[in-house]
C-alpha positions as CSV (number, residue, x, y, z in Angstrom):
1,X,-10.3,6.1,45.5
2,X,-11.9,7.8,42.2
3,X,-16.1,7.8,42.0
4,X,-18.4,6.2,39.7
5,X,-17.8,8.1,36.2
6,X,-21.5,7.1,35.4
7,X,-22.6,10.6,36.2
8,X,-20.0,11.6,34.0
9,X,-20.8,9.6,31.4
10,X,-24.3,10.7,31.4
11,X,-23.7,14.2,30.9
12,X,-21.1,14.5,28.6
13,X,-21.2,16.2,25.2
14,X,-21.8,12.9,22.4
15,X,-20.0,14.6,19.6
16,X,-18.3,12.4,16.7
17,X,-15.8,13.1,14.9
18,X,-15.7,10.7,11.7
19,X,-16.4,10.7,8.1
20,X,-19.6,10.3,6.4
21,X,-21.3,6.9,7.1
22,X,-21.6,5.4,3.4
23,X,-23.8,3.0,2.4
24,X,-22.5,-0.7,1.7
25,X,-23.6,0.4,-2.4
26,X,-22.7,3.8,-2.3
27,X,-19.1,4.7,-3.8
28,X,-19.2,8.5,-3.7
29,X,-21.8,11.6,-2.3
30,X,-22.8,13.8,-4.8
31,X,-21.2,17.2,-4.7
32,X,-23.2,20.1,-2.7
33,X,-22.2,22.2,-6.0
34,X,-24.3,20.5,-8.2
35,X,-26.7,19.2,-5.6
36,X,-27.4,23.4,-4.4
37,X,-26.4,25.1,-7.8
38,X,-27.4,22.4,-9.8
39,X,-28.8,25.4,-12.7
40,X,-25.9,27.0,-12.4
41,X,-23.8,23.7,-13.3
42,X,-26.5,23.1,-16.2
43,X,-25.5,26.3,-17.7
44,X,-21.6,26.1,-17.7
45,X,-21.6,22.2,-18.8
46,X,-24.1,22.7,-21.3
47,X,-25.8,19.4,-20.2
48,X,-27.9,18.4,-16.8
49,X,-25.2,16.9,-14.3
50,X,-25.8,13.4,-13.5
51,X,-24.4,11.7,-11.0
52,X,-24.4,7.6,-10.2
53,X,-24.2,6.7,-6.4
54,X,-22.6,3.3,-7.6
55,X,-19.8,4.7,-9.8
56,X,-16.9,5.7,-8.3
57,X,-15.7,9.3,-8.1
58,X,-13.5,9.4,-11.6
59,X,-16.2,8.2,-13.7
60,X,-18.4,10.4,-12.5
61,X,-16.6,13.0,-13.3
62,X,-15.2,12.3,-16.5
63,X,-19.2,11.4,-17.7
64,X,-19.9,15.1,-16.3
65,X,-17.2,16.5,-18.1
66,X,-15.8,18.1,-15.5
67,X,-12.4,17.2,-15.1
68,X,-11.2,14.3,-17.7
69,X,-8.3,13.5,-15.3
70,X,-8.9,14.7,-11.3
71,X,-4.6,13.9,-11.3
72,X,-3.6,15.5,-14.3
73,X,-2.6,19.4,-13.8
74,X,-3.9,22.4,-15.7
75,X,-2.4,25.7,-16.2
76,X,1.1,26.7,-15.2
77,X,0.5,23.2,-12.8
78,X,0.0,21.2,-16.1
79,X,3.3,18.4,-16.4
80,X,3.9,16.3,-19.0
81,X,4.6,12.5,-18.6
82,X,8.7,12.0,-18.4
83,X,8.0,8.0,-18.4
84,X,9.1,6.8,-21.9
85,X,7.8,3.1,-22.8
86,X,9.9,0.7,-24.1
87,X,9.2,1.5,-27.7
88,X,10.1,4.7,-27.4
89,X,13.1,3.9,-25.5
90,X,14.0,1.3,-28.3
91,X,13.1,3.6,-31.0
92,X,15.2,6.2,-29.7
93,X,18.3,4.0,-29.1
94,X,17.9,4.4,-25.2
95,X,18.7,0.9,-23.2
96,X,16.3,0.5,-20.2
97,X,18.7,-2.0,-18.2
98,X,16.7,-0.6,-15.1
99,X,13.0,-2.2,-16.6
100,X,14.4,-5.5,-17.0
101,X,16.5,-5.3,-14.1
102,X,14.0,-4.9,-12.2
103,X,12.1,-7.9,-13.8
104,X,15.4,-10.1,-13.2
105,X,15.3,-8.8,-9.7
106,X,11.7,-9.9,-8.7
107,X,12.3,-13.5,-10.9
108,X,15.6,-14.2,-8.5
109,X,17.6,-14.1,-11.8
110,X,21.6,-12.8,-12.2
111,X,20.9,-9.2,-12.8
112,X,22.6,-7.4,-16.1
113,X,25.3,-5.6,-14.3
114,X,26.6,-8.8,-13.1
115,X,26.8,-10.5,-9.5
116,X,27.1,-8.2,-6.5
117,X,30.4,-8.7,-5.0
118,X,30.4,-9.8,-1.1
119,X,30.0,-8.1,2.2
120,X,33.6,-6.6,3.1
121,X,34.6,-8.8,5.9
122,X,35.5,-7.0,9.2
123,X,39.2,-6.7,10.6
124,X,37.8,-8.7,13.2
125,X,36.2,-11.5,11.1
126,X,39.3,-12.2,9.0
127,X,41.5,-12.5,12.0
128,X,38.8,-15.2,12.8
129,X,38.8,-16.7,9.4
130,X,42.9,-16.3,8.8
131,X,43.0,-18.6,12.2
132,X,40.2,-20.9,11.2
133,X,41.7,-21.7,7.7
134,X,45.0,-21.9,9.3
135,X,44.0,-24.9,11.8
136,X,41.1,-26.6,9.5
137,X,41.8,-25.8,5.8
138,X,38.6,-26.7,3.8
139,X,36.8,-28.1,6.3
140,X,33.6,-25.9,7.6
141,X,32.1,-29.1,10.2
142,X,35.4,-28.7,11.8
143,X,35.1,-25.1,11.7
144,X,31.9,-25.1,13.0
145,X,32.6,-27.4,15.9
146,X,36.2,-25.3,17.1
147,X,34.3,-23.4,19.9
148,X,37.4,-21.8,21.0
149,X,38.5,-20.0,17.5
150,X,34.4,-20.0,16.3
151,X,33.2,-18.1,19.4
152,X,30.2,-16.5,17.5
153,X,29.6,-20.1,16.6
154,X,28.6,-19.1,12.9
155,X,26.8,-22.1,11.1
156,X,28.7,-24.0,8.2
157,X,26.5,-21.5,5.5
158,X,27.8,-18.2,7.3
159,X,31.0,-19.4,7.3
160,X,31.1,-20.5,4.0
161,X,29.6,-16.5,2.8
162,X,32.4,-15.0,5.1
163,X,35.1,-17.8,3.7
164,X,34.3,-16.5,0.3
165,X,34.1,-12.7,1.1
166,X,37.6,-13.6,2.6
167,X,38.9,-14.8,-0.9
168,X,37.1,-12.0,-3.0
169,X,38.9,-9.6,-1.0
170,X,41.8,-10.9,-0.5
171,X,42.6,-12.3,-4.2
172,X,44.0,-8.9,-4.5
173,X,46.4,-6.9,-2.9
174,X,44.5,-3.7,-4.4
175,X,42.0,-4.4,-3.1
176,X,42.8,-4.6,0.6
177,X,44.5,-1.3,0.7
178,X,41.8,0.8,0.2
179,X,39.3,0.9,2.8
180,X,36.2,3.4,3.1
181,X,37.5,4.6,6.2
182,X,39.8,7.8,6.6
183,X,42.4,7.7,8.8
184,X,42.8,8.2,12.2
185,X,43.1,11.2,14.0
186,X,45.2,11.9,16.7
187,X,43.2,12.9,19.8
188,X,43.1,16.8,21.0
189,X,45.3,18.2,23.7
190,X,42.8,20.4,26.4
């Protein structure tokens, strides 16, 4: 049985480890270097540093002209933009199929490249689907309510995806020959 921790409590060290409390109207601290050296800063800039307690920490320093963008690099870490706008891209002859794409993407829409083409059924799901379209034809309620040959018990919308994955690959001989799988290797002798 463990004693009261109150004792404990009492006596231990209160340190906190946190950032800055902020006021609710405060955005950004001003700087110890121009708070300490604020001569100093007077005399590089030119101008008496101000700084707003409300603004946020890029406008204050671009209105103290002391760095125009805090992102941008300068010296040998200085890089250019590689983003071309559309214009450019257009002016230059340079299709962006990926911006629109995108767009077409996001909107639900058919994208440029076409229709994906379907899942590649398993081995094991067109044995089930050869067997299923053997007994039932066209019929996916049949399909759906053969428990002994629909053991997964796929709805009528999954079978209808895996029906037509069946057909897409199947429609051509070409394409069932070539799997992404290498073939197998014979196991070692110890």
């Amino acid at each position: 049985m463990g004693g009261s921790r109150r004792r404990l409590k009492k006596t231990r060290t209160k340190v906190r480890v946190a950032l800055v409390k902020r006021g609710k109207d405060e955005k950004s601290k001003v700087p110890k270097a121009i708070t300490i050296g604020a001569d100093d800063i007077a005399e590089k800039l030119n101008i008496a540093a101000e700084w707003e307690l409300r603004a946020n920490l890029t406008t204050n320093y671009e209105k103290n002209k002391l760095v125009h963008d805090a992102n941008l690099g300068y010296g040998r870490n200085k890089h250019g933009s590689n983003v071309r706008t559309k214009e450019e891209k257009e002016a230059l002859g340079e299709e962006c199929y990926s911006d629109d794409d995108e767009f077409r993407a996001a909107s639900h829409l058919e994208r440029k490249t076409g229709k994906a083409e379907p899942a590649r059924p398993t081995a094991h799901q067109r044995a089930i689907l050869s067997k299923l379209m053997e007994v039932h034809k066209e019929d996916l309620d049949a399909m759906v309510l053969d428990t002994k040959l629909n053991k997964m018990q796929h709805s009528a919308g999954q079978l209808a995806k895996m029906i037509n994955a069946y057909r897409h690959w199947d429609s051509d001989g070409a394409k069932t020959k070539h799997d992404f799988r290498g073939p197998g290797k014979p196991y070692k002798r110890l």
